[in-house]
N, C-alpha and C positions, 0 to 999 in steps of 0.2 A: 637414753643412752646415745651417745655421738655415734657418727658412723664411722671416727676413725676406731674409737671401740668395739664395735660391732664388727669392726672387720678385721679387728684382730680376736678376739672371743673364737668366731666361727669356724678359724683354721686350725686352734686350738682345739676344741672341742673335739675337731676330725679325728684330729692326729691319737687325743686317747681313745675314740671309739676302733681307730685301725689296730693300735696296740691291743686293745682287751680284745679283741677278735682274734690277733695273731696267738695269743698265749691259750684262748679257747680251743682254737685247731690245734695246738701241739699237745693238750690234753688229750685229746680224742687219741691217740695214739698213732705210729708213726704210719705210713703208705705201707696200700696192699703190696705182696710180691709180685714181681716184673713174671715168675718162672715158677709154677708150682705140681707137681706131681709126682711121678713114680720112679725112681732112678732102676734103667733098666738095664743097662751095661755099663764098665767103664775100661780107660783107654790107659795103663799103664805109663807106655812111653810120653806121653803126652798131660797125663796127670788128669784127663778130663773123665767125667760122669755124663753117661745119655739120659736124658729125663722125657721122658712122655707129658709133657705139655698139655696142662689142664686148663683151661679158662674158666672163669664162674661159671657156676652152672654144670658143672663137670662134662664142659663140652671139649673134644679132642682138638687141640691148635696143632699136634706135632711133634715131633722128638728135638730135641737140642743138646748138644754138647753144650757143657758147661766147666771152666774151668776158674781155680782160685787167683784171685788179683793179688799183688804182693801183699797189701797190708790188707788183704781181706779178713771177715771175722768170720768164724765156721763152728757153729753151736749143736752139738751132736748131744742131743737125749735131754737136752735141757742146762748143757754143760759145754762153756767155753774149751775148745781145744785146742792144741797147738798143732798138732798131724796133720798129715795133708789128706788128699782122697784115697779110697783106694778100693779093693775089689768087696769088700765086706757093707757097704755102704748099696750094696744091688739090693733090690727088693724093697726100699724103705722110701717112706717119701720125704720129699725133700721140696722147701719154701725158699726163694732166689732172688735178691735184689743186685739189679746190675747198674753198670754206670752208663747207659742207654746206647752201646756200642753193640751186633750182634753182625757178625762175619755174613755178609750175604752167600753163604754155600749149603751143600743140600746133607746130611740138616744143617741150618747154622749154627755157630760158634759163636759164645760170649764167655766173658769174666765175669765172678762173683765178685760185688762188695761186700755181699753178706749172704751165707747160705747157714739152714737152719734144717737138719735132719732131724726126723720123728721115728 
């Protein structure tokens, strides 16, 4: 085999072995949540939910307000909803992916892209 072939084969060959690897990771299903655990109050005026802050390991990270992004998606019980937050939503836990912005205040503050109550 020449080596202008050889060096074009080898770039080639890359490029499917990066695609089938990209399509394997979207298999595995999508990233863990940014925000997961207990919603323990929520803030009417403001629309937001305080969530006790679980890390793996069900170790304690902290409280955070959490509030919904416009086009956010918000899956209550296994079931897309249109509603927004509200006070009935205390007690249950709740799974948060955000758009990697969090208010540096005490607690912080962030937007939901997608929040998923259980």
């Amino acid at each position: 085999m020449s080596v202008v072939r050889r060096s074009f084969v080898f770039p080639f060959i890359l490029l499917l072995l990066t695609l089938g690897c990209a399509e394997k990771s979207e298999e595995q299903g999508e990233e863990k949540p940014h925000v997961r655990g207990i919603i323990t109050d929520f803030e009417e005026e403001r629309g937001q939910v305080l969530i006790e802050n679980k890390e793996d390991g069900s170790v304690d990270s902290g409280p955070i307000w959490v509030s919904l992004s416009k086009d956010a998606e918000l899956i209550v019980g296994g079931e897309t909803v249109t509603v927004s937050l509200d006070g009935t939503l205390v007690g249950r836990n709740a799974e948060v992916w955000i758009n990697g912005v969090i208010a540096q205040s005490y607690p912080p503050q962030t937007k939901a892209v997608k929040m998923v109550i259980h």
